[in-house]
C-alpha positions as CSV (number, residue, x, y, z in Angstrom):
1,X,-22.9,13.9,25.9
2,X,-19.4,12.6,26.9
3,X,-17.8,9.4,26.5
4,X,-18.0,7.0,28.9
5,X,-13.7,6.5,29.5
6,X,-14.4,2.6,31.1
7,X,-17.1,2.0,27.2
8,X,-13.6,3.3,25.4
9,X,-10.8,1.3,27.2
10,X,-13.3,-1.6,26.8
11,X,-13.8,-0.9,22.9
12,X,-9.5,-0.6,22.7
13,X,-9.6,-4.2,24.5
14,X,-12.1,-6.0,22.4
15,X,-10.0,-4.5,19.0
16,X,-6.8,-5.9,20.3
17,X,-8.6,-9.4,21.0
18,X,-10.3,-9.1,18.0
19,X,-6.6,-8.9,16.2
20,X,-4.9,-10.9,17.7
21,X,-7.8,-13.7,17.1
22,X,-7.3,-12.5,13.0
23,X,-3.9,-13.0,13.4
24,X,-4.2,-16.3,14.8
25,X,-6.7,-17.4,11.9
26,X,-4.6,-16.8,9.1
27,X,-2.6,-19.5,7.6
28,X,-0.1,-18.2,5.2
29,X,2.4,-19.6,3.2
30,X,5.3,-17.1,4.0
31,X,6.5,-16.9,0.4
32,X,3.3,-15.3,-0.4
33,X,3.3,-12.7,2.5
34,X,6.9,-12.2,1.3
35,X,5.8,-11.4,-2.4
36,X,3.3,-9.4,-1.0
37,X,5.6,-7.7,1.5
38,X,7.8,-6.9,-1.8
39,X,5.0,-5.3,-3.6
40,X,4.4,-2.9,-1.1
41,X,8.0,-2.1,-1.4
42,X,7.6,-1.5,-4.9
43,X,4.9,0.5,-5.1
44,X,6.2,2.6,-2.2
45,X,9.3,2.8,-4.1
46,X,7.5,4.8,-6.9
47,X,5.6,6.8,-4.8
48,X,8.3,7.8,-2.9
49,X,10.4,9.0,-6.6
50,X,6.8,10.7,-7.6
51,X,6.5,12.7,-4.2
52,X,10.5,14.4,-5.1
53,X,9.3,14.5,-9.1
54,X,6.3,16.7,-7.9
55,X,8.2,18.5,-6.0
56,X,11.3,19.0,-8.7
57,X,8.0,20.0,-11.0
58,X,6.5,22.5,-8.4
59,X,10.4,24.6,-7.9
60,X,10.8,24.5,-11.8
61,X,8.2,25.9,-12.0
62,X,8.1,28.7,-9.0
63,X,11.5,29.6,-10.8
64,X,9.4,30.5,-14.1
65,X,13.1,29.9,-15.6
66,X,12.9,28.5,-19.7
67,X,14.5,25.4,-19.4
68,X,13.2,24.2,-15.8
69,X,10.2,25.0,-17.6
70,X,11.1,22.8,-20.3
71,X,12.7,20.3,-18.2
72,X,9.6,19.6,-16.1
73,X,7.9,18.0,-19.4
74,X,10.1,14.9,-18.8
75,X,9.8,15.0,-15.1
76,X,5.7,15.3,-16.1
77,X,6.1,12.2,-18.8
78,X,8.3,10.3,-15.6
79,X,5.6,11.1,-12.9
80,X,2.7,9.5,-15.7
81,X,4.7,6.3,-16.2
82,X,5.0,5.7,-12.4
83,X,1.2,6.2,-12.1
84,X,0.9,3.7,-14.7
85,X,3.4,1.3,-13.0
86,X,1.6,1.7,-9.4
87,X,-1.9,1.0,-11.3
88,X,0.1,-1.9,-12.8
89,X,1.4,-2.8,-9.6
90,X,-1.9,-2.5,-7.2
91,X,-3.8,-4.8,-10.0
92,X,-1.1,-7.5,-9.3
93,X,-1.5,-7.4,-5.9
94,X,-5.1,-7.7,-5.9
95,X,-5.6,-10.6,-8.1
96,X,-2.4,-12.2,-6.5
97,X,-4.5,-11.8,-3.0
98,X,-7.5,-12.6,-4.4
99,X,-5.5,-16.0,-5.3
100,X,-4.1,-16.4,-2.4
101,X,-7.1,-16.4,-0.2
102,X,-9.2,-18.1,-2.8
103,X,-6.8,-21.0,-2.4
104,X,-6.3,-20.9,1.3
105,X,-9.9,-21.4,1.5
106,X,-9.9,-24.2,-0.4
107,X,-7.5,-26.2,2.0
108,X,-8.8,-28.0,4.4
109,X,-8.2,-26.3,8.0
110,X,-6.9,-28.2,10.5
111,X,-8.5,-28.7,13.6
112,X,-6.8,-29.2,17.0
């Protein structure tokens, strides 16, 4: 069965109200979505040197030469830290969101 195109553009429109509505309903203190903001940054920061460590790993080791070889334990012992530093990192972001809202909740909203 196909879609129905006008049940689609409908769905799209009802998403972007929907949104925009969320956006609306969220009162934030700016310096939390900024300290959240520079957690991302963070953790995308250590991804980003893990993705070229894999990938300095992966040629050391397609070269099959004896001290790439070697030299990809420390790259390995580098690439297990920053896993422990993004776990370390994703924890802090959850309980400092989970704060966040908890607290926002507990203000009173104000009503216009």
């Amino acid at each position: 069965m196909a879609k129905n195109p006008t049940n689609s553009s409908s769905n799209k429109k009802k998403l972007k109200q929907q949104a925009k509505q969320d956006s609306e309903d969220v009162n934030g203190d700016p310096e939390i979505w900024a300290s959240f903001d520079q957690s991302f940054k963070q953790v995308q920061s250590v991804l980003d040197r893990n993705r070229v460590l894999i990938q300095q790993v992966n040629d050391n080791h397609q070269s099959k030469i004896p001290h790439n070889m070697v030299e990809n334990v420390a790259l390995i012992q580098e690439l297990n830290g920053n896993i422990s530093k993004v776990v370390s990192l994703y924890s802090d972001l959850s309980s400092n969101f989970s704060t966040a809202f908890h607290n926002d909740d507990e203000q009173p909203k104000n009503s216009d």
